[in-house]
C-alpha positions, 0 to 999 in steps of 0.5 A: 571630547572630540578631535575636530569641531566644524562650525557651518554647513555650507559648502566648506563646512559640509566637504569638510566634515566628509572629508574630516569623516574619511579620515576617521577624525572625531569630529562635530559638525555645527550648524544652524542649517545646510546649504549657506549663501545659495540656498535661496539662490533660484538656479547656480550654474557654476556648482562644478559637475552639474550644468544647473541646481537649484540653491535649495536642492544644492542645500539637500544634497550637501546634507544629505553627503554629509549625513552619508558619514553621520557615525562613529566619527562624525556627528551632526548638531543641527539648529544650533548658533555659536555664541562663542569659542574659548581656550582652556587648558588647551582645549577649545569650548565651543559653546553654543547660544542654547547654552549647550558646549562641546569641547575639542582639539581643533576647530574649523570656521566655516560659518560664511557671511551675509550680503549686505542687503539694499536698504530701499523701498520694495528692495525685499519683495524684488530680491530673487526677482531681478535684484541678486546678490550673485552675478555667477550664479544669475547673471547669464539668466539676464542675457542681452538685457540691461542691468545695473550693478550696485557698488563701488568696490573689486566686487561691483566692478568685477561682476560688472566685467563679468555682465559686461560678456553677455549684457546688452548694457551694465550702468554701475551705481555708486553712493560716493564721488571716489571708487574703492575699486583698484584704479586699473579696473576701473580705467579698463571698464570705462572703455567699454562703450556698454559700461557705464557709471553714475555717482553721488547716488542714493537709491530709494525705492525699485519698482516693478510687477512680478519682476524688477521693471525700475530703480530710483534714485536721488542725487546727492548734489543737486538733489533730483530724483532719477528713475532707470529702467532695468530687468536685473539689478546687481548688488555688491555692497560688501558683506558680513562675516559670521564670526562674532563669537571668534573675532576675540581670539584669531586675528581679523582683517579690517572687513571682519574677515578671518586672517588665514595662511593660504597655504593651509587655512590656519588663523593666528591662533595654533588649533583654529583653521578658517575656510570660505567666505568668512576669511580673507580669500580674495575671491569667495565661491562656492566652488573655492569654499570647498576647496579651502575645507579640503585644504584645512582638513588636509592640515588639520588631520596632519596637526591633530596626529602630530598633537595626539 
């Protein structure tokens, strides 16, 4: 039995269980691997403390924090997915899709979630290579150059507000005629003289060499078949939250997201805490990943005293 079961190994899952271990909870920490969203990332330059990492290298050292604590109070169960998550007398059964379950008191959720990936031809042999699904970890490696920015949501226009600082020029590319984007945001960036938007878009296939050279899309209304050239391509088409096997007992948002109180990351149900991308924060980065895991072990520590 342990006190407290984390699920995820990326940066929220991983300042939780060193933080969980400090305090001397019993806790487990889940993962199928370390390191989350950035790993395949080429270079973060926002990771707080150091000017640039690599995706992989922040991945080693996460684990290599954690198995730091690796002891009497924590234990570390790698390769392992969870296939789902059950209350019985109290307890909560964490049972994962190896067939193997471990019970607790508690359990934080900080398995993330996926970006949706663009569904266009050479789209995967280009990912990392001029198409990116993070404009704070890659956008300044695109300085002065032209770039295109994929979507129509907050997300594609915030990041095209944040590529519009250092890029010669940012063109959005959005698949419907209306934005889901707040209108205030759309209205300021439509000011910029380097900002500019083309709808009712189907993208079909980017090309390129080594690198992103191009992208081709097909308009909806009348059909013609348009090529931009472009070195950088943006992608923020939403995302996938990995929270299929809790989705049934905490509440979630209408984006898949765990509802968590933002004072201290509890979800609806009393012994489940939530941190990072899989909630429904309104801002997702590594950084506030950790910061959300401190915060729910803060509370989690103070419940499981209070419950022992």
């Amino acid at each position: 039995m342990y006190e407290l079961i984390i699920l995820g190994g990326g940066p929220a899952g991983s300042a939780a269980a060193v933080y969980s271990a400090r305090k001397q909870l019993k806790t487990a920490i889940i993962t199928s691997d370390f390191g989350g969203q950035s790993m395949v990332s080429e270079l973060i330059y926002n990771w707080i403390g150091i000017p640039e990492i690599s995706g992989q290298d922040l991945a080693n050292s996460l684990k290599k924090h954690v198995l730091y604590y690796k002891g009497p109070f924590l234990d570390t169960i790698e390769g392992e997915k969870i296939s789902s998550i059950t209350k019985q007398d109290g307890v909560f059964i964490v049972k994962g899709e190896s067939g193997k379950e471990f019970a607790s008191k508690a359990v934080l959720v900080a398995t993330g979630s996926g970006r949706r990936k663009l569904d266009a031809i050479n789209a995967d042999k280009y990912e990392h290579k001029g198409i990116t699904y993070c404009a704070s970890c890659d956008g300044p490696l695109f300085d002065g150059q032209d770039v295109l920015v994929i979507g129509g949501g907050n997300a594609g226009f915030e990041t095209s507000a944040q590529l519009l600082a250092y890029c010669k020029s940012v063109t959005l590319l959005h698949r419907s005629n209306e934005f889901r984007a707040d209108m205030i945001t759309v209205n300021k960036l439509l000011e910029n003289p380097k900002f500019k938007v083309i709808k009712n878009v189907d993208i079909t296939r980017v090309d390129g060499d080594q690198f992103v050279s191009s992208l081709t899309y097909t308009d909806k209304i009348t059909g013609e078949e348009h090529k931009i050239e472009s070195t950088g391509i943006f992608v923020e088409i939403g995302q996938t939250p990995n929270i299929d096997f809790v989705k049934d007992i905490v509440k979630i948002d209408e984006n898949n997201k765990v509802i968590v109180d933002p004072m201290n990351q509890a979800s609806s149900l009393e012994g489940v805490w939530a941190a990072g991308d899989c909630t429904n924060g309104r801002y997702h980065q590594n950084n506030i990943a950790v910061g959300d895991a401190v915060k729910a072990i803060e509370d989690i520590y103070i419940w499981v005293q209070k419950n022992k």
